[in-house]
C-alpha positions as CSV (number, residue, x, y, z in Angstrom):
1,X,121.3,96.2,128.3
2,X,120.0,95.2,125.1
3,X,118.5,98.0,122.4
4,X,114.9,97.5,121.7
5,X,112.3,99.8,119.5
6,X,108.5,99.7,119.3
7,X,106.5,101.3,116.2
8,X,103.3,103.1,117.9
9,X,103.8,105.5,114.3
10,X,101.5,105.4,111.6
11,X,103.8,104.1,108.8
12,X,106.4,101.9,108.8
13,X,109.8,103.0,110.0
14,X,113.6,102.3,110.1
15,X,115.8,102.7,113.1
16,X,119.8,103.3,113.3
17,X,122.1,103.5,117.0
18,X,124.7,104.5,117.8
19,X,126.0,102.8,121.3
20,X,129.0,102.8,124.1
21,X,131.0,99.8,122.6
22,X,134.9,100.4,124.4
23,X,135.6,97.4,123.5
24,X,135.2,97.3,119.7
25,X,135.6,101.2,118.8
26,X,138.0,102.6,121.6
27,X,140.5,105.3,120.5
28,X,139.4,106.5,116.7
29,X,136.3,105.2,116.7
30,X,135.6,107.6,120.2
31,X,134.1,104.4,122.1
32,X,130.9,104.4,120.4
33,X,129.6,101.5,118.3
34,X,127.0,102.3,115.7
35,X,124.5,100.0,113.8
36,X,121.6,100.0,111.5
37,X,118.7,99.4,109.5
38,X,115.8,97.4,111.6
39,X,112.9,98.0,109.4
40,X,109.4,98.0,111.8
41,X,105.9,98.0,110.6
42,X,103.1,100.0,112.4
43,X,102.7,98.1,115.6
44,X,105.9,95.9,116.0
45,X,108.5,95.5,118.2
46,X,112.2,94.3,117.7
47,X,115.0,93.7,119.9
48,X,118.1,94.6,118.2
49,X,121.0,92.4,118.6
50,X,122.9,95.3,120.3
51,X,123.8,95.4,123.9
52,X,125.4,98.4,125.7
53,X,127.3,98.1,129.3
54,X,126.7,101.8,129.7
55,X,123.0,102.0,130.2
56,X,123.3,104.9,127.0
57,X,122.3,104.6,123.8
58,X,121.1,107.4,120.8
59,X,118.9,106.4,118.0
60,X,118.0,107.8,114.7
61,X,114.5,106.5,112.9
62,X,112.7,107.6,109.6
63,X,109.2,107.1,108.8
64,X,108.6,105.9,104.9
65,X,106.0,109.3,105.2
66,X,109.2,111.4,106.0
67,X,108.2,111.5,109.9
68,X,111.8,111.4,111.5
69,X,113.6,111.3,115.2
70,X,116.8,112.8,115.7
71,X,118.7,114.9,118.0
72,X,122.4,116.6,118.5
73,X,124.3,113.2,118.9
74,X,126.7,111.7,116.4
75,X,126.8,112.1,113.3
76,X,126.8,108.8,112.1
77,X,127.8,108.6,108.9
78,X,126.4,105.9,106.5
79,X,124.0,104.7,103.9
80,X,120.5,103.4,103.6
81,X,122.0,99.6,103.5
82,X,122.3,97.5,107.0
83,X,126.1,99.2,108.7
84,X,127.9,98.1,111.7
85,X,130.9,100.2,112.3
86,X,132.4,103.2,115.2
87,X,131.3,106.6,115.4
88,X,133.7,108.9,113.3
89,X,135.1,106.2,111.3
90,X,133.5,107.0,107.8
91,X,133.5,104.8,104.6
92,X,133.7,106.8,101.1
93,X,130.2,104.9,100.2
94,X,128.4,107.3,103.1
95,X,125.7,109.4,101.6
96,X,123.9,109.7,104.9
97,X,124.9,111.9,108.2
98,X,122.4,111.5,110.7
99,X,122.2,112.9,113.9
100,X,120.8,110.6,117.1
101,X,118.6,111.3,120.1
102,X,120.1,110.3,123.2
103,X,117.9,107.7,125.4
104,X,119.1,107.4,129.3
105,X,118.4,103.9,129.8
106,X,118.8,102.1,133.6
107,X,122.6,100.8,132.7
108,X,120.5,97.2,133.7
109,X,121.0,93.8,132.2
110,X,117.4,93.6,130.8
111,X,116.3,95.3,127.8
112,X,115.4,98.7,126.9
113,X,112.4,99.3,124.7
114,X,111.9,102.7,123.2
115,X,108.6,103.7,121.9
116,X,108.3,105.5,118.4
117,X,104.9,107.4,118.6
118,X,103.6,110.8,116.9
């Protein structure tokens, strides 16, 4: 299933996930994958270029007018530049620890869009 975001906000916005990835962050990096910035304007759509076998994915976006979506999930830790890396496996650069909202997706092959609104 491939990651996808929609801006229905009022501002523009940047989006960070974190996403079941096995194959690439088994053991320390506790299976999930995490990635970030895609920077969306009021109105657009972007599909990421992350894909997720599991169906389960948790996001974390910020709204330039300090509007922000979060949840219990994570933390990622990173900075404000574009990241790929695992859950848990830190850099000594990270100045950010965000925590993700989960998103249940259908586990299908097509992709998942999630809408950011008010």
């Amino acid at each position: 299933m491939q990651i996808c975001f929609q801006n229905n906000y009022t501002a523009p916005l940047s989006v960070a996930v974190m996403f079941y990835d096995p194959d690439d962050c088994g053991g320390d990096g506790g299976n999930w994958g995490t990635a970030g910035w895609w920077n969306l304007t009021p109105g657009q759509s972007v599909a990421t270029n992350v894909f997720t076998s599991d169906g389960n994915f948790a996001f974390y976006a910020e709204a330039e007018d300090g509007a922000y979506w979060a949840g219990p999930y994570g933390p990622v830790d990173c900075v404000w530049q574009a990241f790929e890396g695992c859950q848990g496996i830190g850099n000594t650069n990270d100045t950010l620890s965000l925590g993700m909202r989960l998103v249940q997706g259908s586990g299908s092959s097509g992709p998942h869009t999630v809408i950011l609104e008010p």
